[in-house]
C-alpha positions in Angstrom: 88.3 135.3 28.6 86.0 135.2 31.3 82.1 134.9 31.3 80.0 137.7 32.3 78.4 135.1 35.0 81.8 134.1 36.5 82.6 137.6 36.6 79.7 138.4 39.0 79.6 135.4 41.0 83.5 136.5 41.9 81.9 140.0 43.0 79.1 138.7 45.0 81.4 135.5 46.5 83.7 139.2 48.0 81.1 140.8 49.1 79.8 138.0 51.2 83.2 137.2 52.4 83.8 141.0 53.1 80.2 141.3 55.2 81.1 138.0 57.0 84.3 139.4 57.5 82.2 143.0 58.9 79.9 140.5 60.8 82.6 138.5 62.9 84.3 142.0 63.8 81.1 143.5 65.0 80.6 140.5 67.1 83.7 140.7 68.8 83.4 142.5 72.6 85.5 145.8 72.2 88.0 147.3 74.8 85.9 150.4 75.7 88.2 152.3 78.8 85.4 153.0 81.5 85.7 156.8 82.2 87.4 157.5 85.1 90.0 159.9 87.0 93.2 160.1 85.0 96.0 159.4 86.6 99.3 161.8 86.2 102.7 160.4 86.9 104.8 162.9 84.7 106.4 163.7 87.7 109.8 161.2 88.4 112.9 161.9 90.4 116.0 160.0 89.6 117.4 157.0 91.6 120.4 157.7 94.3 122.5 155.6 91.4 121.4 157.5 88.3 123.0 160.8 90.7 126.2 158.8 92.2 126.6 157.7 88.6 126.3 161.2 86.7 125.6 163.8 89.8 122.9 166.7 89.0 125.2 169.6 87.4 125.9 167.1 84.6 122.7 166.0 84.2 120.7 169.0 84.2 124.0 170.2 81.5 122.8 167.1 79.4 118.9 167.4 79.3 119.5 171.2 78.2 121.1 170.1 75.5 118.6 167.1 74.5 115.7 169.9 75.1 117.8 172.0 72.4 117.9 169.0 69.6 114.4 167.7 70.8 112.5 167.2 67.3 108.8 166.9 68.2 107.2 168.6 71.0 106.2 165.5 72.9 109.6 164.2 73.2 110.5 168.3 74.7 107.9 168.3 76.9 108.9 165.0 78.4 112.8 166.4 78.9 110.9 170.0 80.1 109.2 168.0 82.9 112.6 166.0 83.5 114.5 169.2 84.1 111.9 170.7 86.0 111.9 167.6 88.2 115.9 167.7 88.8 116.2 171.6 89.8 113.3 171.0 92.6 115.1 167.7 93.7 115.6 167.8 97.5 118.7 166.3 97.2 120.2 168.8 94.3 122.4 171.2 96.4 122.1 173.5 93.4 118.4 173.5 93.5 116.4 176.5 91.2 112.6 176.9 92.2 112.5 179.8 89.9 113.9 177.9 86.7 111.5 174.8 87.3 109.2 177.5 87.1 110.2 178.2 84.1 110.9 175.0 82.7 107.5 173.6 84.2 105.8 177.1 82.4 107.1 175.9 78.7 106.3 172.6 79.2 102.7 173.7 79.4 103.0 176.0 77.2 103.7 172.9 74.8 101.1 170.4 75.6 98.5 172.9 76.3 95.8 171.7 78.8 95.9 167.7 77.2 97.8 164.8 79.7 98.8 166.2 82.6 98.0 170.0 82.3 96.0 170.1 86.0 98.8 168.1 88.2 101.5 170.8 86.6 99.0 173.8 87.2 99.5 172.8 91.3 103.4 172.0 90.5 103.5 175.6 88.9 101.5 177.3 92.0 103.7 175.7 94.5 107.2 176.7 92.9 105.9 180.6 92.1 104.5 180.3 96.2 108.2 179.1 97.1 110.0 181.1 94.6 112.6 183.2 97.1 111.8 180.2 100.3 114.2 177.8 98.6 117.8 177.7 97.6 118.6 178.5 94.5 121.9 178.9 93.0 121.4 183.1 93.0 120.4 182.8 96.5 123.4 180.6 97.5 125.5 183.3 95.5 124.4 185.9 97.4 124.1 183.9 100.9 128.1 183.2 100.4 128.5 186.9 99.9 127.0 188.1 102.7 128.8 185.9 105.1 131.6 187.4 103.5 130.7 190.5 104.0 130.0 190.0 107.6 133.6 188.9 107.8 134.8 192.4 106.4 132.6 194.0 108.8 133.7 192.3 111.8 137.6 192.9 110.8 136.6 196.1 110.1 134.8 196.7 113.2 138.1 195.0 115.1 140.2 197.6 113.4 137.4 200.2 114.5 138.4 199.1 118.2 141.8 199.2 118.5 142.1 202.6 116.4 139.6 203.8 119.2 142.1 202.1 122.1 145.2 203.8 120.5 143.2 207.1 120.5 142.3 207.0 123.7 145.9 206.3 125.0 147.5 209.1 122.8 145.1 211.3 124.4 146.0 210.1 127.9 149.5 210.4 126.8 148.8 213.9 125.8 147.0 214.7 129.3 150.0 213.7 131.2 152.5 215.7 128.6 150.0 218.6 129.6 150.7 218.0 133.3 154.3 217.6 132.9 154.5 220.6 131.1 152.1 222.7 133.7 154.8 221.5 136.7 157.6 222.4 134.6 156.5 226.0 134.2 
């Protein structure tokens, strides 16, 4: 059994060695981060290899359906800004201003106005400015069907023509069956 006396000179030998311990940490120069502008990279298009390798439609196919099993929301707003960065691509000839929108609206609809709230803000005002300017699949869609339509109305406007040239040589036939019959009487 121990003594009373060697019980409290173990105490008092911690606390000394704990408060040396407190002392040595105080004492050492912390890491303070000098306030400062913050910089926002979230914002990174993929390299000519990653889209040779994989191509944008599968891509785009695969991040939707990472964003669908994403289990925290920091790891979804990462694939958000991801997807959001592949539909504006300038090299995606399936490019969707209005689903980066979108994409770029949930993804600060997750983090909030924390990390990089302000440099998506301006991303957001630029894609809901250029909206209808760029080409989307919809707009593609509907730029094939037009031309197509154009090539209906041109047939149709050839057809237009020479139902307008047979009309007007049935009517000179007609004239001259007129005549004919006006000499013959």
């Amino acid at each position: 059994m121990t003594s009373p006396a060697s019980r409290a000179m173990v105490t008092a030998s911690t606390v000394l060695f704990a408060l040396v311990l407190l002392a040595g940490c105080i004492s050492l120069p912390s890491k303070q981060v000098e306030p400062g502008p913050v910089e926002c990279d979230i914002f990174h298009a993929p390299s000519d290899e990653d889209i040779r390798s994989e191509g944008f439609a599968s891509r785009v196919e695969r991040l939707n359906e990472q964003i669908k099993t994403a289990v925290d929301s920091e790891t979804r707003a990462l694939l958000l800004v991801r997807l959001t960065t592949l539909l504006m691509d300038q090299r995606n000839p399936d490019k969707d201003y209005a689903r980066a929108a979108r994409e770029l609206g949930y993804y600060m609809a997750v983090t909030g106005d924390i990390g990089c709230a302000d440099t998506a803000r301006n991303v957001l005002g630029i894609l809901k400015q250029s909206k209808y300017s760029g080409s989307s699949s919809k707009t593609t869609r509907l730029t094939k069907k037009v031309n197509s339509l154009n090539q209906e109305l041109e047939q149709c406007s050839e057809s237009f023509t020479s139902c307008n040239d047979t009309l007007r040589r049935l009517q000179e036939i007609e004239l001259q069956m007129e005549k004919k019959r006006r000499t013959i009487r």
